[in-house]
Kinemage of the C-alpha trace (Angstrom):
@kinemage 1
@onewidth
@group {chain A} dominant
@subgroup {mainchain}
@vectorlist {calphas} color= white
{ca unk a 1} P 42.102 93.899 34.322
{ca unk a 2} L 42.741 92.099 37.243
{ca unk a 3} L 42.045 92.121 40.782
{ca unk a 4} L 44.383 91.461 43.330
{ca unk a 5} L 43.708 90.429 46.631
{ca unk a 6} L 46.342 89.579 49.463
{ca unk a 7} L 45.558 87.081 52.112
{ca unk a 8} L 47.716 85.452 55.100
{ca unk a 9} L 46.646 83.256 57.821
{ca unk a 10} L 49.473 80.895 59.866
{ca unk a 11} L 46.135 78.641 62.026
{ca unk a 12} L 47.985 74.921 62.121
{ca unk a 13} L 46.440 71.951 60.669
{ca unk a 14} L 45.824 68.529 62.000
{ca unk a 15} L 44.131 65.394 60.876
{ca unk a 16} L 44.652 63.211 64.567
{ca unk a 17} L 40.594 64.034 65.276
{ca unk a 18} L 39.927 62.909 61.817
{ca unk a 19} L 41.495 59.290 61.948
{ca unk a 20} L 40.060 58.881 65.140
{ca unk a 21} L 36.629 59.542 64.128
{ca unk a 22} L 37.363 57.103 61.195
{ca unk a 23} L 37.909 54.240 62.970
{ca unk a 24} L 35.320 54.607 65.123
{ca unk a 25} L 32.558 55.114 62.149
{ca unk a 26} L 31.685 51.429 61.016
{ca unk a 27} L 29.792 53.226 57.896
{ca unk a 28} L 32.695 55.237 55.892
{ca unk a 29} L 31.136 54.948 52.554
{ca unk a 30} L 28.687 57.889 53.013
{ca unk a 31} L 30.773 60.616 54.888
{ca unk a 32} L 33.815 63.104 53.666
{ca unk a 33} L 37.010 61.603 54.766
{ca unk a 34} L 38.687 64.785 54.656
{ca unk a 35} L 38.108 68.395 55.126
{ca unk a 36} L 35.396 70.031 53.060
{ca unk a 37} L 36.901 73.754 53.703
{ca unk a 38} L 39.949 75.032 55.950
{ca unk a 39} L 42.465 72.201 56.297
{ca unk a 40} L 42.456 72.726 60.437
{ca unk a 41} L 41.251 70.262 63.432
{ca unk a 42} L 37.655 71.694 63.714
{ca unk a 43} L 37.201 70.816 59.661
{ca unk a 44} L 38.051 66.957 59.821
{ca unk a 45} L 34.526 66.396 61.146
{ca unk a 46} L 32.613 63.184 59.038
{ca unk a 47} L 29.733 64.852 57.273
{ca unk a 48} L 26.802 61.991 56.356
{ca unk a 49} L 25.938 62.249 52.315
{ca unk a 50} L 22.989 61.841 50.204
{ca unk a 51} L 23.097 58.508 47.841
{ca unk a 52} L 24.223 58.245 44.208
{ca unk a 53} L 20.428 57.799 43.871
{ca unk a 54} L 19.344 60.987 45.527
{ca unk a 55} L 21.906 63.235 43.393
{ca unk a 56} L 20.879 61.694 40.295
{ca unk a 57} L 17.428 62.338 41.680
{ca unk a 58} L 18.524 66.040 42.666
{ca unk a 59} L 19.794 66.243 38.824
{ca unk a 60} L 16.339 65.434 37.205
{ca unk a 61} L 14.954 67.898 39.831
{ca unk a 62} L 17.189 70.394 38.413
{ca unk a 63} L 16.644 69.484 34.990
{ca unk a 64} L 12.854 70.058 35.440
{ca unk a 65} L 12.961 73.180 37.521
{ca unk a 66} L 15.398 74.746 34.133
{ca unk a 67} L 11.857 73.645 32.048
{ca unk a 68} L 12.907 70.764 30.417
{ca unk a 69} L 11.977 67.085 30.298
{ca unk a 70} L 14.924 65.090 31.805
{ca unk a 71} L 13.608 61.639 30.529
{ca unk a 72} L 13.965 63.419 26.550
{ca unk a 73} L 16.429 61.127 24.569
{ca unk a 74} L 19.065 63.621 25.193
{ca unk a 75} L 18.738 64.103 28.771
{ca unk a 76} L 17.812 60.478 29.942
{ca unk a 77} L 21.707 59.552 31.490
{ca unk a 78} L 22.435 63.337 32.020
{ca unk a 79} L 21.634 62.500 35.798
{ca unk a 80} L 24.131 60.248 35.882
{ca unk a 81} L 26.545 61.533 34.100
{ca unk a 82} L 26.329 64.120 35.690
{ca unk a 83} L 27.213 62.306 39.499
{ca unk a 84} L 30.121 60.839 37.364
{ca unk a 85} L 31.473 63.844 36.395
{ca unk a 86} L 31.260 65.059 39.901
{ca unk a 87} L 33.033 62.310 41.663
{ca unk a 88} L 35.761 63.512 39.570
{ca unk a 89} L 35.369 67.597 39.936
{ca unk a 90} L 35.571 67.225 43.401
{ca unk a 91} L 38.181 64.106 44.085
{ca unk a 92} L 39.077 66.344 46.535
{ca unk a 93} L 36.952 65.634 49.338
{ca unk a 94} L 38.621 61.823 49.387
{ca unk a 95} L 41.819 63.092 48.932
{ca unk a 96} L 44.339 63.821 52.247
{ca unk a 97} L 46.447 67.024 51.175
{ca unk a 98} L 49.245 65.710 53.332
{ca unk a 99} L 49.820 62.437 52.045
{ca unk a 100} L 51.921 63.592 48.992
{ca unk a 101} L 54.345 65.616 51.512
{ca unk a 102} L 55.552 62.479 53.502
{ca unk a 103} L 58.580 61.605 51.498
{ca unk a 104} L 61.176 64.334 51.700
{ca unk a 105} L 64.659 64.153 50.336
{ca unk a 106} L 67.071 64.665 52.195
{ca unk a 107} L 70.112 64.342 49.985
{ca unk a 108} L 70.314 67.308 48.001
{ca unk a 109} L 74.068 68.283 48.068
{ca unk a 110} L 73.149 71.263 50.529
{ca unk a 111} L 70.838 72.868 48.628
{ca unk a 112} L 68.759 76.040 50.113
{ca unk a 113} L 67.610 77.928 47.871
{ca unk a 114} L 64.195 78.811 46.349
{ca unk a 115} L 62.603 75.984 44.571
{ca unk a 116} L 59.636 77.023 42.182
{ca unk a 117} L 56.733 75.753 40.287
{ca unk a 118} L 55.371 78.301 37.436
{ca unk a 119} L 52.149 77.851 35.601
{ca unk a 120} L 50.498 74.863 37.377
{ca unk a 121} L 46.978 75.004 35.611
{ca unk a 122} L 44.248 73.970 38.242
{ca unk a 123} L 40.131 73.963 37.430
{ca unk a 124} L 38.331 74.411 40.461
{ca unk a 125} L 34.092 75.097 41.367
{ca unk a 126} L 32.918 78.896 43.170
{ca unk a 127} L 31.135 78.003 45.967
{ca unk a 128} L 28.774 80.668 45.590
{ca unk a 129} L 27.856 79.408 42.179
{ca unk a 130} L 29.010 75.864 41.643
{ca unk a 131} L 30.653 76.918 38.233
{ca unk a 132} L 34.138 76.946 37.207
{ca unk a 133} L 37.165 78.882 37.797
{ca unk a 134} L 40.224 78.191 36.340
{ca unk a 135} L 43.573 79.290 36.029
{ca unk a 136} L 47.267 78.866 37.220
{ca unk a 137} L 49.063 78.619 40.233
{ca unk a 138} L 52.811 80.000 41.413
{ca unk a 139} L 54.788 78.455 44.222
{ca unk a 140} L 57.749 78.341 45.868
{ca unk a 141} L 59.910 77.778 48.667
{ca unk a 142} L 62.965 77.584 50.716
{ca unk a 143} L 63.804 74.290 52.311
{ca unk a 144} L 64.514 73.883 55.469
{ca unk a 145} L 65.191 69.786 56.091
{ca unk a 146} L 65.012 68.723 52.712
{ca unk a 147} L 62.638 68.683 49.407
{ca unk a 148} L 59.779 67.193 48.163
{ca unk a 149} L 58.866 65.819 44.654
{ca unk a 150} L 57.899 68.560 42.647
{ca unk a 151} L 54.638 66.702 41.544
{ca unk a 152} L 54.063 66.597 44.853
{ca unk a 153} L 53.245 70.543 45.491
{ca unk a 154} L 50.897 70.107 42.312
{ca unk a 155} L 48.812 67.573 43.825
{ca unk a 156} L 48.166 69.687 47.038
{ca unk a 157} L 47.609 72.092 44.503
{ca unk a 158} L 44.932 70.139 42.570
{ca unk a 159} L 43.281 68.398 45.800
{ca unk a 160} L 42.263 71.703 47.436
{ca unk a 161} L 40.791 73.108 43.723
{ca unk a 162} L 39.002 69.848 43.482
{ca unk a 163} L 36.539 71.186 46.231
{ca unk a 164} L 34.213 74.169 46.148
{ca unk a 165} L 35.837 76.726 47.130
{ca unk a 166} L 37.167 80.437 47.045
{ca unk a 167} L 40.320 81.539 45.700
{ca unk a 168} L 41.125 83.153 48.567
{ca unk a 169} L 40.552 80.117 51.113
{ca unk a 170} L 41.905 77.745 48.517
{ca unk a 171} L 45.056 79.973 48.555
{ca unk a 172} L 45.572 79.732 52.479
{ca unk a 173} L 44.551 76.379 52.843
{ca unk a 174} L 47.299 75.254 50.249
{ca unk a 175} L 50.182 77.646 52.219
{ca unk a 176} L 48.959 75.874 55.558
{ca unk a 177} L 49.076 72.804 54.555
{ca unk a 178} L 52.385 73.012 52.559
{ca unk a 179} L 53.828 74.681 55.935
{ca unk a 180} L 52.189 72.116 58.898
{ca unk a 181} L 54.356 69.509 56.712
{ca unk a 182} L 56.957 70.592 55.615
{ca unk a 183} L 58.180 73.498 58.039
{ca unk a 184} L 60.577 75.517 55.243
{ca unk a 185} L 61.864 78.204 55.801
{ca unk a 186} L 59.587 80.535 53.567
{ca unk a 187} L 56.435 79.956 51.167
{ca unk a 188} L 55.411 81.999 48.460
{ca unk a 189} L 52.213 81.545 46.535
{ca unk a 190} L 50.113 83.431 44.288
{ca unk a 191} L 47.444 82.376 41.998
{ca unk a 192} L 45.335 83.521 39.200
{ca unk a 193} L 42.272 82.660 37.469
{ca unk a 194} L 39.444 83.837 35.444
{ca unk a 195} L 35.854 82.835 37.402
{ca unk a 196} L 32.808 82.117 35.093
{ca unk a 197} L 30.471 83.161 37.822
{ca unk a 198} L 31.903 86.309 37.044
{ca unk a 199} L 32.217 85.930 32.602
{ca unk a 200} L 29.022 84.150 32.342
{ca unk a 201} L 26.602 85.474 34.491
{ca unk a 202} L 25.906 88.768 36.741
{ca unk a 203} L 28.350 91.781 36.166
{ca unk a 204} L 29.223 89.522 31.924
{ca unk a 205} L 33.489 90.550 32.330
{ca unk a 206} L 35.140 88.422 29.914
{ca unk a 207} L 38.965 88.061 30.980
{ca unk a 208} L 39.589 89.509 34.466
{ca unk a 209} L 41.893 87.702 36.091
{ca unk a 210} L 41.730 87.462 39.903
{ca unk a 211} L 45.221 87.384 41.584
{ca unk a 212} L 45.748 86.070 45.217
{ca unk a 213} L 49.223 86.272 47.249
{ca unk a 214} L 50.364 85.091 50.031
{ca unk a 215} L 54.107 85.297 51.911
{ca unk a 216} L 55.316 82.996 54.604
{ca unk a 217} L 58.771 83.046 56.262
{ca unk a 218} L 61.480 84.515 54.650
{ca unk a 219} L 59.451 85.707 51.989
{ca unk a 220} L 56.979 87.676 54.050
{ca unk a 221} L 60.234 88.969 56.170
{ca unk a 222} L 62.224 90.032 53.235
{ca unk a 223} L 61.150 92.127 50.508
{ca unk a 224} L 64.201 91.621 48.205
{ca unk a 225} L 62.817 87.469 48.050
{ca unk a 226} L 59.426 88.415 47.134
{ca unk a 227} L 60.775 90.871 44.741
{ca unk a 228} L 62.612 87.549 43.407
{ca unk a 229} L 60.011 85.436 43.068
{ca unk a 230} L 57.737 87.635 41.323
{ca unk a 231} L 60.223 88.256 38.805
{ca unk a 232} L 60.980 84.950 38.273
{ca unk a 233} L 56.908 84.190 38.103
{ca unk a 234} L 56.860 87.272 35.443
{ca unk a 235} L 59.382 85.768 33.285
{ca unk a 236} L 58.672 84.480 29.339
{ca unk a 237} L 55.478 85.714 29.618
């Protein structure tokens, strides 16, 4: 079973406001230096943060609101192992989605033609739920004045699903920010995951994949490319 959902949106982003504000804030150690949601000017706003020491705090809170005791054997570093593991989840909030689409190459003997990455496994957190969803991500597209390294598109990938988010947002923010750099000539994206807030609580499906698309370009102009790339996406599978 899956469900497939379709979503498109072309608003620009822009981190000038951001930098600005950074310079300006002598205290940086506390606030988001990046977007928390849409990658556009009104996100890159510094948002002050609690301490390590309140969210381990927050943790044992949690811990004894569930009904159990969180300073047990067991559970006496779960609070901060817990932050730990967070800082990692969501690297995404320190991370600038742009920075790994400043080098282009330029040399490439001419080439134009689609250039795709299949199966890029992301894990990322549902905002309504905080609890995983995970799956793989398919993108391509056309250059226009050059390439990019192909790691490159995976670490956009990964910074965006390092946040909590929505598969649908997550889906246009990685388009927009793929196209404010890079300007090709045509995106294509879709992606596909299983959500836990889904298989392990409320409605209880076990392996319904959720499948967002979106077309940019050339791809959303011509139906034979689209047509391409999800044949190409289909393939060994």
């Amino acid at each position: 079973m899956a469900i497939v959902v379709d979503t498109s949106d072309t608003a620009s982003a822009s981190k000038s406001e951001h930098e600005t504000a950074l310079k300006n804030n002598k205290n940086t150690e506390n606030l988001h230096p990046f977007p928390r949601a849409e990658n556009t000017a009104e996100d890159w706003a510094l948002t002050e943060r609690p301490s390590r020491e309140e969210a381990e705090e927050a943790v044992r809170t949690l811990i004894k609101w569930i009904g159990d005791d969180p300073e047990r054997e067991g559970l006496i570093d779960t609070p901060r192992r817990v932050v730990n593991a967070y800082e990692d989840l969501y690297k995404g909030y320190r991370e600038d989605p742009t920075v790994p689409l400043e080098r282009v190459f330029e040399e490439v003997n001419g080439y134009k033609d689609m250039v795709l990455l299949r199966d890029v496994e992301f894990y990322s957190a549902c905002e309504h739920h905080m609890v995983p969803f995970v799956g793989k991500a398919h993108i391509a597209y056309y250059p226009a004045n050059g390439v990019v390294g192909l790691s490159k598109l995976a670490r956009v990938i990964d910074t965006f699903a390092r946040r909590l988010q929505t598969q649908e947002s997550m889906t246009s923010q990685i388009i927009k920010t793929i196209e404010t750099s890079l300007a090709p000539r045509g995106i294509a994206l879709m992606i596909e995951a299983e959500h836990m807030c889904m298989s392990m609580r409320g409605v209880q499906k076990r392996g319904v994949s959720t499948v967002t698309t979106c077309f940019t370009g050339v791809f959303e102009d011509d139906a034979d490319k689209q047509e391409r790339f999800m044949r190409l996406v289909g393939e060994r599978r």
